[in-house]
Backbone bond lengths (Angstrom), bond angles and torsions (degrees), N, CA, C in turn:
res aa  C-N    CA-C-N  psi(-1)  N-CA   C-N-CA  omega(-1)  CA-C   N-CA-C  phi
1 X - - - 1.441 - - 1.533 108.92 -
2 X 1.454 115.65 106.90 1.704 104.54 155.66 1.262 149.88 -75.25
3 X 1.191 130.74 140.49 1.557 144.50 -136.83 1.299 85.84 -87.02
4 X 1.620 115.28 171.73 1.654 118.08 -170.40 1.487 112.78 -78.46
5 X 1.492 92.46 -17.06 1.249 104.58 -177.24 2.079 120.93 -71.43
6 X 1.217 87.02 -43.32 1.747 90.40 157.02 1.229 133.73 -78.86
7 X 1.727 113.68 -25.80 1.315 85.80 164.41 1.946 125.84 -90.51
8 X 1.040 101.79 8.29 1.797 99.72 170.57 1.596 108.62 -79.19
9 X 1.358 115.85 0.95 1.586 116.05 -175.05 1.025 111.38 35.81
10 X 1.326 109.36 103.71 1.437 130.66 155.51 1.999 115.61 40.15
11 X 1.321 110.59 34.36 1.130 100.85 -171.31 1.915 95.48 -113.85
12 X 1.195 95.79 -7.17 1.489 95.21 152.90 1.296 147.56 -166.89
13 X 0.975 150.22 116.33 1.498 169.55 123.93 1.476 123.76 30.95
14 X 1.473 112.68 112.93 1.246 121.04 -164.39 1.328 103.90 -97.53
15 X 1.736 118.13 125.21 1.634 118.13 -174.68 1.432 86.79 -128.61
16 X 0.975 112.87 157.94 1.719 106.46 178.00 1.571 126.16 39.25
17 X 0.796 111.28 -114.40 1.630 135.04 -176.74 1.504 109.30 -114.00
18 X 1.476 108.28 -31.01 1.286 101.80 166.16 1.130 157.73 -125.01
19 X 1.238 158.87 116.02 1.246 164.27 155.44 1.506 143.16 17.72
20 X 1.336 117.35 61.98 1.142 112.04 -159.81 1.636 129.67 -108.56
21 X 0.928 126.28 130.67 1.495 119.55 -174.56 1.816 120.30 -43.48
22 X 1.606 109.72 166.80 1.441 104.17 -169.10 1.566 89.80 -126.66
23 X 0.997 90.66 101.67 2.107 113.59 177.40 0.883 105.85 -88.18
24 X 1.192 128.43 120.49 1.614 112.26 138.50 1.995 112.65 -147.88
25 X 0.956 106.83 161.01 1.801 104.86 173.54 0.725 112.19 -49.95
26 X 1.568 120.81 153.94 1.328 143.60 161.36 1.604 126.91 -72.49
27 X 1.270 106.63 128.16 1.962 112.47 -159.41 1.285 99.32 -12.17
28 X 2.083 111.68 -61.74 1.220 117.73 -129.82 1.775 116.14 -89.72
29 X 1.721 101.61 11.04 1.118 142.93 -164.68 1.555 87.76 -48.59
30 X 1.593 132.76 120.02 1.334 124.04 140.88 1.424 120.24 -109.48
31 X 1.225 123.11 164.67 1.912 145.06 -173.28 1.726 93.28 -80.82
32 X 1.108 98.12 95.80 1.710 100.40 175.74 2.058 99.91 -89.56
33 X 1.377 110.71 147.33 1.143 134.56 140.86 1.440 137.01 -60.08
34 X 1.558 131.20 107.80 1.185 111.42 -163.88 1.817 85.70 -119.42
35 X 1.016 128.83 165.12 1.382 151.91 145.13 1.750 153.33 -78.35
36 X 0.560 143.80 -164.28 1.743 141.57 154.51 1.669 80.90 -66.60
37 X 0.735 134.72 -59.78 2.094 105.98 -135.01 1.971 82.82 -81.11
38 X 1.212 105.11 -10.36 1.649 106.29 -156.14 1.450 108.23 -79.90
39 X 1.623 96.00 -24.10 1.596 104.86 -159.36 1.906 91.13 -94.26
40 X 1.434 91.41 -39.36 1.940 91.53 171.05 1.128 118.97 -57.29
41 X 1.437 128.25 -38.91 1.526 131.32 -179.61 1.499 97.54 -65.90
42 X 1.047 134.49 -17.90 1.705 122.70 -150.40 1.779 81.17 -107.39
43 X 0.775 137.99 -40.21 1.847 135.07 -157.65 1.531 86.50 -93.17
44 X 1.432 146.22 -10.21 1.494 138.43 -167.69 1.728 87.31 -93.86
45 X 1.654 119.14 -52.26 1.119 143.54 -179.46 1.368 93.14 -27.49
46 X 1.399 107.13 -99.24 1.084 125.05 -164.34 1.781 129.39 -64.72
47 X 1.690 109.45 -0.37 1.447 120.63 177.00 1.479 84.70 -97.72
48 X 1.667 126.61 -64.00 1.181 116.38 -158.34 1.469 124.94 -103.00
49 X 1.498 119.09 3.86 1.543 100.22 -171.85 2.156 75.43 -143.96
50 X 1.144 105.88 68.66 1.403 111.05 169.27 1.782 116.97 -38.23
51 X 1.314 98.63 -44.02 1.741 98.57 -171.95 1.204 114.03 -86.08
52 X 1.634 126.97 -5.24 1.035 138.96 -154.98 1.920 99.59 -102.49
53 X 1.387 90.73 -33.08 1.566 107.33 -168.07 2.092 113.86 -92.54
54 X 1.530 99.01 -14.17 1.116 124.33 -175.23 1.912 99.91 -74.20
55 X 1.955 103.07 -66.68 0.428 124.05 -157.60 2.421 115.46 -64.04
56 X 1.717 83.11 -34.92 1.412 112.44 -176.59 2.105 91.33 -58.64
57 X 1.224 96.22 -70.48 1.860 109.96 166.81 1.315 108.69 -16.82
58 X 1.314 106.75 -85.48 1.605 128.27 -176.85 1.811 109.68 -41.37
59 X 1.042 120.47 -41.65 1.469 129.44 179.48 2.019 123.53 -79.32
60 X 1.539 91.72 -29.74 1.094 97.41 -170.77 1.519 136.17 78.34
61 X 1.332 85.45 23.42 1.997 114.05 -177.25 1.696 113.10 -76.78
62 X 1.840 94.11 -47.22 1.214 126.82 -170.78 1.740 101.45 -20.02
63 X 1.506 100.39 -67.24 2.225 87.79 -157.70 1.355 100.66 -82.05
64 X 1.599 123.98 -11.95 1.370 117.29 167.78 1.668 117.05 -56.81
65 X 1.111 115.80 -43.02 1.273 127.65 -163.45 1.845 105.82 -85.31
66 X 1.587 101.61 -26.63 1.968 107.12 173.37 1.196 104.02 -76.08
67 X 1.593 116.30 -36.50 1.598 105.13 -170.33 2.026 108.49 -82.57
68 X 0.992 106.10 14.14 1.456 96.28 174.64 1.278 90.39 -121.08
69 X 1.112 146.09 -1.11 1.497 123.76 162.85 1.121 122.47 -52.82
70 X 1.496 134.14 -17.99 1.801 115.82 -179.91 1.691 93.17 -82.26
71 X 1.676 124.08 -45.28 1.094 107.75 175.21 1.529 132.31 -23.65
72 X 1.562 119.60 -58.62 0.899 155.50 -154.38 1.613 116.89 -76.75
73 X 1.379 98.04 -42.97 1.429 119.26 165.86 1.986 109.33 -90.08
74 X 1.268 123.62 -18.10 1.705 103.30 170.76 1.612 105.80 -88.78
75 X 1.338 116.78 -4.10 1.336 123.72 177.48 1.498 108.34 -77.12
76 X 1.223 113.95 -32.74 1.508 104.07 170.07 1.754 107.71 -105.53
77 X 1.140 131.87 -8.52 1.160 121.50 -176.96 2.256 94.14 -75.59
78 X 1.255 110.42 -33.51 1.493 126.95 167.98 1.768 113.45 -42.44
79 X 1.088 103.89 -33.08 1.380 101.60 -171.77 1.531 113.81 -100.06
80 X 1.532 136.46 -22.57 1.428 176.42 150.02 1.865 68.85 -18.25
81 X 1.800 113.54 148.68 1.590 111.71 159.51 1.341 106.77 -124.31
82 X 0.912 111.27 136.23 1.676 117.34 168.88 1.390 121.20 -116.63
83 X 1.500 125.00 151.49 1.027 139.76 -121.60 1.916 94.99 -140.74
């Protein structure tokens, strides 16, 4: 008879008593930079579009998508006319 632990194949790791998954990043994984507008987009995220921010998490989109927020924001501060 196999233990629960064999049949989930190897997707997780026995420390103690308990059972824990084997995480880790993906190769193509880079160290993004986030900013003021980056750190504001992330607290709007996660106060106001919960599933959006869950979902961004879950995928691993999340710091791709914070670190282009200053982009994103001088692109419209660019278009704004001043006088």
């Amino acid at each position: 008879m196999k233990s629960i632990f064999e049949k989930m194949g190897d997707a997780y790791r026995l420390e103690g008593d308990y059972l824990l998954p084997n995480l880790s990043l993906p190769p193509d994984a880079e160290e993004y930079q986030i900013g003021k507008y980056g750190r504001l987009r992330k607290q709007y995220l996660k106060e106001h579009r919960r599933a959006l921010y869950t979902c961004m998490m879950a995928d691993g989109t999340l710091w791709k998508h914070l670190s282009g927020a200053p982009r994103g924001t001088r692109s419209l501060v660019g278009g704004i006319p001043t006088e």
